[in-house]
N, C-alpha and C positions, 0 to 999 in steps of 0.2 A: 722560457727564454725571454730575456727582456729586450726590449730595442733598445738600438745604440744611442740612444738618447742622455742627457741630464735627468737624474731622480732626486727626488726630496720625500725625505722620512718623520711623519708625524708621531707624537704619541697625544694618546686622549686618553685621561686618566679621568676616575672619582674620586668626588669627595668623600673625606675618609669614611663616613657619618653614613653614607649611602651604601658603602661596600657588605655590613650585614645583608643589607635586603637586597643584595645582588647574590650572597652566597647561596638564600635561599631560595632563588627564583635565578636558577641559570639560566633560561630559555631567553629572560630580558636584556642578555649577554649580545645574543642573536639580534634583538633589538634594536640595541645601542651600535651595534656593527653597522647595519641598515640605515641608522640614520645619520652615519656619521658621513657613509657615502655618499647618501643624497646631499647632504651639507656640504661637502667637497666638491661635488660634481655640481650642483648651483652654483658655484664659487668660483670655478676654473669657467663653466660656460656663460659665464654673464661677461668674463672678459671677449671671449669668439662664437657665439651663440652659433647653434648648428653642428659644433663640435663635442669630441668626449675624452675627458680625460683618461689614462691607463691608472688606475687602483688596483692593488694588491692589499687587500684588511686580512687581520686575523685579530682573535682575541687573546690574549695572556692571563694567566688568572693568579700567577704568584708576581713577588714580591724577591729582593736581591736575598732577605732570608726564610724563603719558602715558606711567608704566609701570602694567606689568600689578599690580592694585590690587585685587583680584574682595569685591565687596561685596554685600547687600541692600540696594534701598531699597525701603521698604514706605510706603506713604499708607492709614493706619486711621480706619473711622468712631470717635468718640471716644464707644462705647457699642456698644449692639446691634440689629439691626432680629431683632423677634417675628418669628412665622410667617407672620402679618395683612402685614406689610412696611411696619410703623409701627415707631421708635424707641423 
């Protein structure tokens, strides 16, 4: 369940050039999720430090015609929840 809040939806793709050595190396899949978070979440807490942003990542691995395509897509609160777990 999401809160009633404003959401904003990223995607973070590769370059195409990169995309072999991701087909073979899934686990770096895992990786790239991780650091995309912590990317995000420096980014949101540098505007209200002490706070955390809501993230929701997953990875996608195809493409609109079912080739291998490995992307992020992230669904972000469009702000911070405090410590309290108020916006």
């Amino acid at each position: 369940m999401l809160a009633p809040v404003a959401h904003r939806q990223y995607v973070f793709t590769l370059p195409k050039l990169l995309r072999p050595i991701f087909s073979r190396r899934r686990a770096w899949l895992g990786e790239l999720c991780r650091i995309a978070a912590r990317l995000l979440t420096d980014a949101y807490t540098a505007a209200a430090p002490g706070a955390r942003p809501g993230l929701i990542l997953f990875v996608q691995t195809f493409g609109d015609l079912a080739n291998f395509n490995p992307h992020l897509q992230v669904l972000a609160v469009d702000g911070v929840f405090g410590a309290d777990g108020r916006e």
